[in-house]
DRENVEXTOR-8112 format. One record per residue: x, y, z of N, C-alpha, C, O in turn; residue number from 0; residue in three letters. Coordinates in nm, 4 decimals. Last residue first. Example, Ala and Ser with C-alpha at 12.3 -4.5 7.8 and 13.67 -1.06 7.14 Angstrom:
<atoms>
1.2850|-0.2250|0.7080|1.3670|-0.1060|0.7140|1.2900|0.0030|0.7870|1.3409|0.1138|0.8039|1|ser
1.3190|-0.5690|0.7800|1.2300|-0.4500|0.7800|1.3200|-0.3300|0.7800|1.4236|-0.3319|0.8465|0|ala
</atoms>
This chain:
<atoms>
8.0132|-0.0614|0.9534|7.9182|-0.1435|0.9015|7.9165|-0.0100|0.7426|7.8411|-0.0287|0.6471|179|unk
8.2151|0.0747|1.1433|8.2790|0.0177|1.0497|8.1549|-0.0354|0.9194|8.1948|-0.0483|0.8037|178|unk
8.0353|0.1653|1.3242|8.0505|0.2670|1.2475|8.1544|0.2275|1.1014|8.1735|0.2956|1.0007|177|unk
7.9909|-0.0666|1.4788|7.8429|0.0125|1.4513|7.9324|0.0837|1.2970|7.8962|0.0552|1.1828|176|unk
8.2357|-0.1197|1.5519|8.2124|-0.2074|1.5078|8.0991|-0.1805|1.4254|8.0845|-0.2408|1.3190|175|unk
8.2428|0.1415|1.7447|8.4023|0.0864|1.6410|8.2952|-0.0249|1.5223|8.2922|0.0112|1.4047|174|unk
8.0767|0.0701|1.8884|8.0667|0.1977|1.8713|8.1276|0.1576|1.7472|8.0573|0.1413|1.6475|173|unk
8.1907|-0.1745|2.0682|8.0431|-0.1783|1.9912|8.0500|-0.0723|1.8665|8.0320|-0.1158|1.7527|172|unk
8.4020|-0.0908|2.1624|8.4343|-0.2143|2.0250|8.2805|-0.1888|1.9831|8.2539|-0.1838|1.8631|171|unk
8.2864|0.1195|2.3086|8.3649|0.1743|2.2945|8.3905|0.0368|2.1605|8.3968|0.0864|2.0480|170|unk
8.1205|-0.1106|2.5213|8.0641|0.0461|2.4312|8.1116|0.1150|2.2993|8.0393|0.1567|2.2089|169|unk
8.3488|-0.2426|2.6321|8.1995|-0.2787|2.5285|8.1864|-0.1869|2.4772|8.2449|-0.1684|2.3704|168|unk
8.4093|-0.0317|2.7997|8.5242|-0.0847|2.6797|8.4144|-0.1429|2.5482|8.4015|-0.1091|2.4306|167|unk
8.2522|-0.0010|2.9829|8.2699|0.0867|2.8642|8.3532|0.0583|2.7894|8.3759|0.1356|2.6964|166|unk
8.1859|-0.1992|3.0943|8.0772|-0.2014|3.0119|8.1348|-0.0872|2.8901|8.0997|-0.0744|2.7728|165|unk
8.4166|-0.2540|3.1914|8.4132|-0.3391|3.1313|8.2814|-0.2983|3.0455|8.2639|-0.3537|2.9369|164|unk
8.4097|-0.0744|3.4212|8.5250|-0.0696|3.3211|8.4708|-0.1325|3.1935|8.4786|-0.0665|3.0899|163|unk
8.1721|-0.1395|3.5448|8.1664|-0.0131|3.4805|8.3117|0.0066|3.3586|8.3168|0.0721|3.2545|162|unk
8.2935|-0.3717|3.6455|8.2035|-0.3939|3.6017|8.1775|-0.2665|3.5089|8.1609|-0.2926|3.3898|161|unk
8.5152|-0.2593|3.7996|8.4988|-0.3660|3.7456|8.3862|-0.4042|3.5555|8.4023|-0.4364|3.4378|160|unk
8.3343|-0.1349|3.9705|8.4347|-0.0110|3.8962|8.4198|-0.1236|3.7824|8.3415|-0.1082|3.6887|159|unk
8.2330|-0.3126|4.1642|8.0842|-0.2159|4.1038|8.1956|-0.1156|3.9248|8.1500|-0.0628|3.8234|158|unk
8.4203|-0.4437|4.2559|8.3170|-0.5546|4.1878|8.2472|-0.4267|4.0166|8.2291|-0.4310|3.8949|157|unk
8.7907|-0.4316|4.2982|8.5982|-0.3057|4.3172|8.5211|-0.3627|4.2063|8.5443|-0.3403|4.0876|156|unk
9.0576|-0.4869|4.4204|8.9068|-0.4973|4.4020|8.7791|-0.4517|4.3872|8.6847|-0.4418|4.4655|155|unk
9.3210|-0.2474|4.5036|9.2121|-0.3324|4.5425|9.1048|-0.3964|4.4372|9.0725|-0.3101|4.3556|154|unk
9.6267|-0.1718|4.5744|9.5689|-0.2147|4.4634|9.4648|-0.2831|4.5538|9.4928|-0.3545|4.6500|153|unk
9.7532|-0.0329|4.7792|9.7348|0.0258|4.6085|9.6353|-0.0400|4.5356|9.5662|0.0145|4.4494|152|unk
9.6818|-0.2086|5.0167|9.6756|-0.0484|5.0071|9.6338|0.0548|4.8400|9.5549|0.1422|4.8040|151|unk
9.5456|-0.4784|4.9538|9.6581|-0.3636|4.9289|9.5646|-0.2289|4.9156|9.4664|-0.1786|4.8609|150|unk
9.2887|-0.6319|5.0296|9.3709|-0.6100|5.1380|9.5150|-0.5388|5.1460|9.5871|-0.5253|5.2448|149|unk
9.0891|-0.7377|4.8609|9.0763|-0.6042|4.9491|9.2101|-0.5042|5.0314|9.2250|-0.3879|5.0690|148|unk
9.1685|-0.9325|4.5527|9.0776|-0.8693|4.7043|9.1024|-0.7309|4.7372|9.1287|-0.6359|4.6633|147|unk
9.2990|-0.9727|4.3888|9.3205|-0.8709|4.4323|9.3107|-0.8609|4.5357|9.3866|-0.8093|4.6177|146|unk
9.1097|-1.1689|4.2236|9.2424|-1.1598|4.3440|9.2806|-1.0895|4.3936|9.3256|-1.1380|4.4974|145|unk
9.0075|-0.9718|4.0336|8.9467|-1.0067|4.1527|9.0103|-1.0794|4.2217|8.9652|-1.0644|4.3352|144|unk
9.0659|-0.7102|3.8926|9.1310|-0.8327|3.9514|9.0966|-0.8772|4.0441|9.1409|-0.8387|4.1523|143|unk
8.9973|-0.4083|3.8408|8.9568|-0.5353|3.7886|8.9915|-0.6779|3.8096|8.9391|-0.7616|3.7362|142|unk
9.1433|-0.2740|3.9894|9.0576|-0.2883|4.0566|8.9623|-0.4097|3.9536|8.8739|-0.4820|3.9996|141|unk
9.4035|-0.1714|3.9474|9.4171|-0.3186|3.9914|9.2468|-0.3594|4.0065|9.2222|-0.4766|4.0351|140|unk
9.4411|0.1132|4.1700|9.4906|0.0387|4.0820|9.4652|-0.1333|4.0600|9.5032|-0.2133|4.1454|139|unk
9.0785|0.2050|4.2804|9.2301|0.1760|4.3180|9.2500|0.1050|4.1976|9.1640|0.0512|4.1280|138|unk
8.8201|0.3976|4.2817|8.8871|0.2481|4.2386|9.0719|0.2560|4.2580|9.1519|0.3453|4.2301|137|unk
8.6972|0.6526|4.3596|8.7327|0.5841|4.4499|8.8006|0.4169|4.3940|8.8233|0.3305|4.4788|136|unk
8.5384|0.7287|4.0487|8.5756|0.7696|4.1655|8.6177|0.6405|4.3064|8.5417|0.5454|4.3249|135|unk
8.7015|0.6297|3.7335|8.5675|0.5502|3.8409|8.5902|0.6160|3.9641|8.6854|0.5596|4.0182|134|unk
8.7076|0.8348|3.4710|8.7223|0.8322|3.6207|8.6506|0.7488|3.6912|8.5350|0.7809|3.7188|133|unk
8.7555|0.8122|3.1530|8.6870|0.7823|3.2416|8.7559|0.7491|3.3765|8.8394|0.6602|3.3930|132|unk
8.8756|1.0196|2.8802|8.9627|0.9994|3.0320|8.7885|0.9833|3.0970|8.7083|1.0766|3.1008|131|unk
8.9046|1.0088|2.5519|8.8503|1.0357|2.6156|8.9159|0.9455|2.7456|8.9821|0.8423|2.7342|130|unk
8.9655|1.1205|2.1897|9.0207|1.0774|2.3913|8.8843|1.0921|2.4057|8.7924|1.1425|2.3412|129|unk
9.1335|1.1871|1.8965|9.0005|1.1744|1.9679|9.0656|1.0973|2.1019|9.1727|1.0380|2.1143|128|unk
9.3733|1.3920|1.8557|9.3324|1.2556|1.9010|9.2012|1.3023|1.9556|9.1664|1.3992|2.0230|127|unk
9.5836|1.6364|1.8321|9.4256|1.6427|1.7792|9.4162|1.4797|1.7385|9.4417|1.4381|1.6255|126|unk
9.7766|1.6409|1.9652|9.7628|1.5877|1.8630|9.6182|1.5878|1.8003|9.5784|1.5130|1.7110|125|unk
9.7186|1.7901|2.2189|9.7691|1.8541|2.1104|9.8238|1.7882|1.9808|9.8960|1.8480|1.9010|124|unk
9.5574|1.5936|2.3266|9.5078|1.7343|2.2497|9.5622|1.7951|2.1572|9.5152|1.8430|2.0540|123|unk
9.7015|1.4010|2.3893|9.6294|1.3812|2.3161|9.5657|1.5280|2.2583|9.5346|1.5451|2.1404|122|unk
9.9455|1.5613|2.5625|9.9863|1.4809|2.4285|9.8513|1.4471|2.3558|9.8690|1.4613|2.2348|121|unk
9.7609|1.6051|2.7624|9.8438|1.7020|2.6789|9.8357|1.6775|2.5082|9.7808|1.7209|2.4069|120|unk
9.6747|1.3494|2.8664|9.5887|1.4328|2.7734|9.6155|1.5346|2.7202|9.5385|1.5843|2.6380|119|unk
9.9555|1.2266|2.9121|9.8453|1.2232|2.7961|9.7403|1.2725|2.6964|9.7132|1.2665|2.5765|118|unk
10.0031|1.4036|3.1411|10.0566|1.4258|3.0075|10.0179|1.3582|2.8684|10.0352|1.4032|2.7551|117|unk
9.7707|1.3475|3.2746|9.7890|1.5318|3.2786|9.9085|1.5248|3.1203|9.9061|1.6028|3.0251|116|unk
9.8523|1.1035|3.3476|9.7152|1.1066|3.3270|9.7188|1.2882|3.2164|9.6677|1.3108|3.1068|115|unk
10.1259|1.1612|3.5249|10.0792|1.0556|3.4189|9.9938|1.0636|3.3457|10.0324|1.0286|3.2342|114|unk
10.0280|1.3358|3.7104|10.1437|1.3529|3.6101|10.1165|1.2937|3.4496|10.0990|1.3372|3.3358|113|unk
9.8876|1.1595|3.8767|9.8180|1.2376|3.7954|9.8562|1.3279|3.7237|9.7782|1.4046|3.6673|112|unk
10.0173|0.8078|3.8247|9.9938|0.9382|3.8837|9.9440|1.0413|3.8090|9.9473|1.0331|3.6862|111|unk
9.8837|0.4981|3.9111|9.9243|0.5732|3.8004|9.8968|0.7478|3.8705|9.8025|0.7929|3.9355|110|unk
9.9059|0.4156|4.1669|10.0311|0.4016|4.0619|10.0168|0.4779|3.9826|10.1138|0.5476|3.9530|109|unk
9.6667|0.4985|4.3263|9.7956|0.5478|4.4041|9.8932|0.5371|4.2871|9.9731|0.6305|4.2805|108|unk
9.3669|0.5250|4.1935|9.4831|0.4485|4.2054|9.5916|0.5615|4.2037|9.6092|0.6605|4.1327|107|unk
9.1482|0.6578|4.2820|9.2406|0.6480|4.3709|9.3226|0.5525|4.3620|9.3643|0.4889|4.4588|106|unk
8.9803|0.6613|4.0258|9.0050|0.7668|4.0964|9.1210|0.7859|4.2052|9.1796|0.8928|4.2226|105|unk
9.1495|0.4206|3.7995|9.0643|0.4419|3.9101|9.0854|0.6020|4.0113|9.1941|0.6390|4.0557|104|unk
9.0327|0.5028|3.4376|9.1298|0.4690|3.5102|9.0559|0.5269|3.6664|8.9685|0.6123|3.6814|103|unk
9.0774|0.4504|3.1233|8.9774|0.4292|3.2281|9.0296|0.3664|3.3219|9.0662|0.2491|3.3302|102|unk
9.0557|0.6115|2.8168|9.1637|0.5352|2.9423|9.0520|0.5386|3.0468|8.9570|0.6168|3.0495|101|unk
9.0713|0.5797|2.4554|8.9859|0.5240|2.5761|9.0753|0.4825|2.7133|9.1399|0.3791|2.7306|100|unk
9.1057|0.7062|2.1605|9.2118|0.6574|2.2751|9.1068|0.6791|2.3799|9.0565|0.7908|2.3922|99|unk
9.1348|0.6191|1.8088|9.1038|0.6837|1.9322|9.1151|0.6124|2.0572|9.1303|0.4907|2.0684|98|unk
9.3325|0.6970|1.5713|9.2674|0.5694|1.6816|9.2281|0.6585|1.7314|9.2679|0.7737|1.7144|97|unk
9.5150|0.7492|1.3622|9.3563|0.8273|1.3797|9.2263|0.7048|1.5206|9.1097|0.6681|1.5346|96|unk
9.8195|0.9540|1.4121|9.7231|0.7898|1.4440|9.5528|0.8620|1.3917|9.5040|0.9751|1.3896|95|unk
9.9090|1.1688|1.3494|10.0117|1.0442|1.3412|9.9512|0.9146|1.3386|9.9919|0.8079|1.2927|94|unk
9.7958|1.4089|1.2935|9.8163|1.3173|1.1866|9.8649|1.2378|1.2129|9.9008|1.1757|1.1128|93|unk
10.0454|1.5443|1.5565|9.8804|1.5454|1.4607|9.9074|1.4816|1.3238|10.0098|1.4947|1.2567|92|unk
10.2415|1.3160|1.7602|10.2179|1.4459|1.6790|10.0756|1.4383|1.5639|10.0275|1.3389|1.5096|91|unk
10.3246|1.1608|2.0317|10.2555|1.1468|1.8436|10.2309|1.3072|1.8217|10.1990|1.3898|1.9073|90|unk
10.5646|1.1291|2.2154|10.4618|1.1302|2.2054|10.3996|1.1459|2.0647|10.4876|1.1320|1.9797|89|unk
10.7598|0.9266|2.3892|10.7655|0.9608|2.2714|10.6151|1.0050|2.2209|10.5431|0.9119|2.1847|88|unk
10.7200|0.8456|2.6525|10.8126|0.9510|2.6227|10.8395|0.9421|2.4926|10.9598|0.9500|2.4677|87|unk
10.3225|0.8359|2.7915|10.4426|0.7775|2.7086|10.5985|0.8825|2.6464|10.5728|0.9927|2.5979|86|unk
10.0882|0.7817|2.9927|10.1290|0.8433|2.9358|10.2970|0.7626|2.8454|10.3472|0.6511|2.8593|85|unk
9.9176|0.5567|3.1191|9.8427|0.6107|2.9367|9.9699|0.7294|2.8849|9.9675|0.7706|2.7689|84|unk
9.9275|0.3171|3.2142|9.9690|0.4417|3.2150|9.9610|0.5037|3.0943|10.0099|0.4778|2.9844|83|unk
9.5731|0.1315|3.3427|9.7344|0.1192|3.2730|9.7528|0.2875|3.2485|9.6624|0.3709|3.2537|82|unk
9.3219|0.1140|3.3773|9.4279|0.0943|3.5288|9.5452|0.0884|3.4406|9.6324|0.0172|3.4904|81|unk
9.2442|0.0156|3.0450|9.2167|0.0123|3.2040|9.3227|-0.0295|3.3250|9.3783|-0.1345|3.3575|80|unk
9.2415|0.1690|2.7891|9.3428|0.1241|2.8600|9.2903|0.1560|2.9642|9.2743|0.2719|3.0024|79|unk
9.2109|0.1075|2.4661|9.0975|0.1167|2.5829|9.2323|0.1112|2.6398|9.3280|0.0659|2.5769|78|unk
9.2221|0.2115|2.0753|9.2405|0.1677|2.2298|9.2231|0.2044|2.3462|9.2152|0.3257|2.3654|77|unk
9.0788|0.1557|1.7812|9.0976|0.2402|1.8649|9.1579|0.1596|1.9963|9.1314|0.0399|2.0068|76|unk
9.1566|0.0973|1.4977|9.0500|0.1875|1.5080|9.0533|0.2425|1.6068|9.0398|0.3648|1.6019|75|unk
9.5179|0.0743|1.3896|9.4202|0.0587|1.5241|9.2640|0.1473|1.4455|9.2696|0.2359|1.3603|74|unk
9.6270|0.1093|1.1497|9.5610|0.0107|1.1415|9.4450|-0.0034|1.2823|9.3366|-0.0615|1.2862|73|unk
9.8511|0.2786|1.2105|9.7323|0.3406|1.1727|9.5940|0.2350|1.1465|9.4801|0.2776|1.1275|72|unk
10.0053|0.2370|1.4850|10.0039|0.1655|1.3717|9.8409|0.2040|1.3346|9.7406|0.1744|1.3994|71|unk
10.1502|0.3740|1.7154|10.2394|0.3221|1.5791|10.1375|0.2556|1.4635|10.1876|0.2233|1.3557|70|unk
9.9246|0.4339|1.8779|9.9807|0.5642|1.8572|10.1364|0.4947|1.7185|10.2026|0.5733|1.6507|69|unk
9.8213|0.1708|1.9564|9.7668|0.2836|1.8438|9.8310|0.4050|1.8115|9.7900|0.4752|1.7191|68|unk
10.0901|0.0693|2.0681|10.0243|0.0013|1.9017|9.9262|0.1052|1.8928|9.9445|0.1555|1.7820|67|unk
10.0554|0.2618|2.3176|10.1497|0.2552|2.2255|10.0664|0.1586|2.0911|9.9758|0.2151|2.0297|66|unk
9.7983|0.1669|2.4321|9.8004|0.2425|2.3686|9.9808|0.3024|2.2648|9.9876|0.3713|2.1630|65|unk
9.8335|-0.1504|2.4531|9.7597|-0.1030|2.3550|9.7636|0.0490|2.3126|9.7418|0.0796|2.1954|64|unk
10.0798|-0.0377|2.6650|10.0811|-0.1445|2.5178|9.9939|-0.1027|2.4563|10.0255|-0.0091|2.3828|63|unk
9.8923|0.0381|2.8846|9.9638|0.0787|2.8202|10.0215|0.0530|2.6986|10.0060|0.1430|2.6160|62|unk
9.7284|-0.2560|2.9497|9.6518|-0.1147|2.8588|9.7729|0.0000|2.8140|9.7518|0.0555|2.7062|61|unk
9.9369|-0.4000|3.0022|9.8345|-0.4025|2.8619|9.7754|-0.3035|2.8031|9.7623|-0.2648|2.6870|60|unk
9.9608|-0.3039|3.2603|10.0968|-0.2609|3.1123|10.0376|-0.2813|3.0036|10.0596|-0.2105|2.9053|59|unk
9.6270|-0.2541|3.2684|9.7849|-0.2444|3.3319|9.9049|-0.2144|3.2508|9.9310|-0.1111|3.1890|58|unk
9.4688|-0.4282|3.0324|9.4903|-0.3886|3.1826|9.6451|-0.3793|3.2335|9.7391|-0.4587|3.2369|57|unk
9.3759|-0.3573|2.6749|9.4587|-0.3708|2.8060|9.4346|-0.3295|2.9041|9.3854|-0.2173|2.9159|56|unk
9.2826|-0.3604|2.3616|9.2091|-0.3291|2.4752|9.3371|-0.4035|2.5671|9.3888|-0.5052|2.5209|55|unk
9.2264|-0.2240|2.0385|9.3095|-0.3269|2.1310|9.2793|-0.2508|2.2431|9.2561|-0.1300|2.2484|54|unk
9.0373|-0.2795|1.7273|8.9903|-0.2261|1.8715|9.1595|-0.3006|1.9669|9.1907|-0.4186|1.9513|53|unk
8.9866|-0.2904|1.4020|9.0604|-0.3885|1.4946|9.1026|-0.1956|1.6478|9.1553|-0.0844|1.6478|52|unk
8.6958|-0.3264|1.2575|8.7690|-0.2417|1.3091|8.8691|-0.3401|1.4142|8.8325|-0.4351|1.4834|51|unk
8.6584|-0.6065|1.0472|8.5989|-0.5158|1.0938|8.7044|-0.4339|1.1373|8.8111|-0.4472|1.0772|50|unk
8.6449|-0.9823|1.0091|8.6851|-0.8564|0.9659|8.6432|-0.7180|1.0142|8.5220|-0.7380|1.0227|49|unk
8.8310|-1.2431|1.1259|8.7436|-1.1907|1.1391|8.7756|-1.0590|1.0292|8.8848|-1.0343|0.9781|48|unk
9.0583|-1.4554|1.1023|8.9123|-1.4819|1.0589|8.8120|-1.4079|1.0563|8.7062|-1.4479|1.0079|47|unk
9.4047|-1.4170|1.1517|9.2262|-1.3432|1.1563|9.1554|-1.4323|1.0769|9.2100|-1.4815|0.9782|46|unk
9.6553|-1.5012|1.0430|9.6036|-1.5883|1.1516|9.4343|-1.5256|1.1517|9.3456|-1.6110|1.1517|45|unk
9.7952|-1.2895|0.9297|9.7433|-1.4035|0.8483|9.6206|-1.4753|0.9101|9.5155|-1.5027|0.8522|44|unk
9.8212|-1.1489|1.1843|9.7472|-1.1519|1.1198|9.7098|-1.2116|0.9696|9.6081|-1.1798|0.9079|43|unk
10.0418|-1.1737|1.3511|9.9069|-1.2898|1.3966|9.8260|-1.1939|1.2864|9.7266|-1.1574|1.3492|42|unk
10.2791|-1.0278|1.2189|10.2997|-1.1860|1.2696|10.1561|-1.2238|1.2732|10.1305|-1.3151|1.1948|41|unk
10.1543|-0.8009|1.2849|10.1506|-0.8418|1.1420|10.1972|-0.9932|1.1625|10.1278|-1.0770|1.1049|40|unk
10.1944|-0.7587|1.5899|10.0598|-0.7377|1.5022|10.0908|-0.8025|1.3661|10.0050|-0.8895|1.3509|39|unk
10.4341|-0.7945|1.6028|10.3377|-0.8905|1.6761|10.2462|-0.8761|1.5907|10.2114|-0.9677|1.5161|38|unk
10.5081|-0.5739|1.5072|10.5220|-0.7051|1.4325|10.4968|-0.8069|1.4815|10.5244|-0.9143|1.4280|37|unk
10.4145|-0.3941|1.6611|10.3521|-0.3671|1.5005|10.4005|-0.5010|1.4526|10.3392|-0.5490|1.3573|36|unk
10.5550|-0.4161|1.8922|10.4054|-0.4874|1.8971|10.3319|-0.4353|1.7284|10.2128|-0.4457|1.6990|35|unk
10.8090|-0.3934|1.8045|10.7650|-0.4963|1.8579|10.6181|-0.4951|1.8909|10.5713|-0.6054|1.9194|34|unk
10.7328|-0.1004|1.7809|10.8239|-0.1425|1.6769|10.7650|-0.3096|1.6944|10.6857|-0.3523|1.6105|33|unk
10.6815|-0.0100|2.0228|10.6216|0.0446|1.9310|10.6209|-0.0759|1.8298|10.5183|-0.1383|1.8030|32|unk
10.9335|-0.0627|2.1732|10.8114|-0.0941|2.2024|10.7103|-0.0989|2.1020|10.6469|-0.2043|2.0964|31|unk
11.1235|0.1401|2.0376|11.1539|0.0052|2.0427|10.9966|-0.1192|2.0581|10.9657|-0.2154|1.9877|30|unk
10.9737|0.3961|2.1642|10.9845|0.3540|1.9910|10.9853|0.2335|1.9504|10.9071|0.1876|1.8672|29|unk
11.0319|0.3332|2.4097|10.8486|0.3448|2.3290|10.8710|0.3410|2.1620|10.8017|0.2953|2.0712|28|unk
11.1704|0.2909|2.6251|11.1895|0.2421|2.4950|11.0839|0.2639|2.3863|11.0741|0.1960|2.2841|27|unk
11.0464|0.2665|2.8707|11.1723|0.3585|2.8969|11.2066|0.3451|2.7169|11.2999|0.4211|2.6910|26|unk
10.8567|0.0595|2.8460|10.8147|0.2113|2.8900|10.9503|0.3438|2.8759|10.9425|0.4666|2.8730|25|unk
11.0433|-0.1572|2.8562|10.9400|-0.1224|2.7664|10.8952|0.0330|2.7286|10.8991|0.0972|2.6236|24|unk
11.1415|-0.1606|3.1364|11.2552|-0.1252|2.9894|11.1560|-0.0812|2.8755|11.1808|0.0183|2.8075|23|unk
10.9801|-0.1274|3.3069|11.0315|-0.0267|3.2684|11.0731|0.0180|3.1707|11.0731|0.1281|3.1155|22|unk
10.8618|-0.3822|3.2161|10.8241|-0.3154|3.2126|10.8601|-0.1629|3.2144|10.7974|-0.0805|3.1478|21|unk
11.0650|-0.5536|3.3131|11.0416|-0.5572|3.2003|10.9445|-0.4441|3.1631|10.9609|-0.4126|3.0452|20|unk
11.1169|-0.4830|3.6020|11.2076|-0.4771|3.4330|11.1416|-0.4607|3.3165|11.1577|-0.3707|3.2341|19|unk
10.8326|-0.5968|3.7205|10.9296|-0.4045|3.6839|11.0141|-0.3997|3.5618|10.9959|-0.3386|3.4565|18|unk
10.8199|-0.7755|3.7517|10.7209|-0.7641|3.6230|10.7908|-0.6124|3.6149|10.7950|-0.5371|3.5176|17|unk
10.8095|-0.8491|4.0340|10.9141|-0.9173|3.9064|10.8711|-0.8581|3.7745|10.9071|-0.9264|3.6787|16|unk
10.6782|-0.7478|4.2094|10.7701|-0.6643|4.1396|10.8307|-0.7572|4.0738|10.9473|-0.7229|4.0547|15|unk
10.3643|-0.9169|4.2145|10.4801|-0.8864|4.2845|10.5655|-0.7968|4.1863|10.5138|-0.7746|4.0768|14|unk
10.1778|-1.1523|4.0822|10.1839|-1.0109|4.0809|10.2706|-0.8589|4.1398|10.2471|-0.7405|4.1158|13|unk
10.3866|-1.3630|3.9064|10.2751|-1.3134|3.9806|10.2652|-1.1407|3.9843|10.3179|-1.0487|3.9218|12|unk
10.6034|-1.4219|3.7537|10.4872|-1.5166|3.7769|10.4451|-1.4832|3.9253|10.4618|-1.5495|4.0277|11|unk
10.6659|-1.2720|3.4484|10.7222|-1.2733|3.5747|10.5285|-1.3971|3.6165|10.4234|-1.4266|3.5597|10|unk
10.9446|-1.3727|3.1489|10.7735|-1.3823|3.1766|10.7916|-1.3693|3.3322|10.8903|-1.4238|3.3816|9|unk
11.1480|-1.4339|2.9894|11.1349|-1.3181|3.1200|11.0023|-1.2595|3.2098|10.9741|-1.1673|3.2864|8|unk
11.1235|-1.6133|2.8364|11.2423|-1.6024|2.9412|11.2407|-1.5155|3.0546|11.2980|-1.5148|3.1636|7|unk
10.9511|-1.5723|2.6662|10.9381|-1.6741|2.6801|11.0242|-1.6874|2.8501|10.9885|-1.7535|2.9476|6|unk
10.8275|-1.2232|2.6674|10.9224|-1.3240|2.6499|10.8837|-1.4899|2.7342|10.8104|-1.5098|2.8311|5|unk
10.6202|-1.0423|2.7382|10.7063|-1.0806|2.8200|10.8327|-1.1375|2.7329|10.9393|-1.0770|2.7445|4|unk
10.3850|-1.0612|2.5810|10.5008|-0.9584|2.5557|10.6024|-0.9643|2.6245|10.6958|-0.8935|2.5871|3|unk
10.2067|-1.2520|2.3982|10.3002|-1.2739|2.5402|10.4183|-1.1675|2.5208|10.5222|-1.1878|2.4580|2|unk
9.8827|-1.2281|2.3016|10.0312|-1.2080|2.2758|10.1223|-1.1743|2.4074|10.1035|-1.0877|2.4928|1|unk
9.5819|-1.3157|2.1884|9.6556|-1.2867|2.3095|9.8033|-1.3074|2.2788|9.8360|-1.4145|2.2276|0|unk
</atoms>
């Protein structure tokens, strides 16, 4: 687990303090890029394990993970739940051989279907393996069970939750089956 925030700019909750930093990220994808390949090589003395290295995120996480697969050929692959899968630097064929897992809620209001429409641009016409899971009716956020019920954008959904989570499994299982 890696604190992309900063020590200084970490936000503490779920509220709009978390915009900056997040824009700037998103508004910077090379820069972005750049900083989580040396996150990555920073914690890897640190492994004990061996196999396909899978990165998986919610939200800006899942955006993150998919930037580090689209910089660092080392991904086998990335999941990105309820995060913006699209990005302003996009990969070109041959650039990654990850494959790219978004799973995202039918009626989340944040990520827009702009958003979603230029990924899978960008993933086709990089000849990327993709794939785009729809939980019909999940709102942004819907893995957070704080969340509860009670935003408009962002809700709770036990049943999406749960379907997110089996296919990310699926998806390190699959990675992990085909590394053997």
């Amino acid at each position: 687990m890696t604190d992309f925030y900063g020590k200084t700019r970490k936000p503490d909750g779920y509220d709009h303090r978390a915009d900056s930093v997040i824009r700037h990220a998103r508004a910077r994808p090379l820069e972005t890029r750049r900083r989580l390949t040396g996150i990555l090589a920073a914690l890897e003395p640190h492994w004990h394990a061996s196999g396909p290295l899978v990165t998986l995120g919610f939200c800006f996480g899942g955006s993150l993970a998919f930037e580090l697969a689209r910089a660092d050929r080392a991904v086998a692959a990335a999941v990105s739940i309820h995060g913006d899968p699209s990005t302003q630097a996009s990969v070109s064929a041959g650039a990654t051989d990850a494959e790219f897992t978004m799973i995202h809620g039918g009626s989340d209001p944040l990520i827009s279907s702009e958003s979603i429409s230029s990924f899978t641009q960008e993933a086709t016409a990089a000849q990327l393996r993709w794939q785009l899971i729809v939980l019909g009716h999940a709102r942004h956020s819907f893995t957070k069970r704080e969340m509860g019920g009670s935003n408009w954008a962002m809700r709770y959904d036990a049943r999406a939750d749960e379907m997110a989570r089996a296919h990310a499994a699926a998806i390190v299982d699959l990675h992990v089956r085909e590394a053997r």
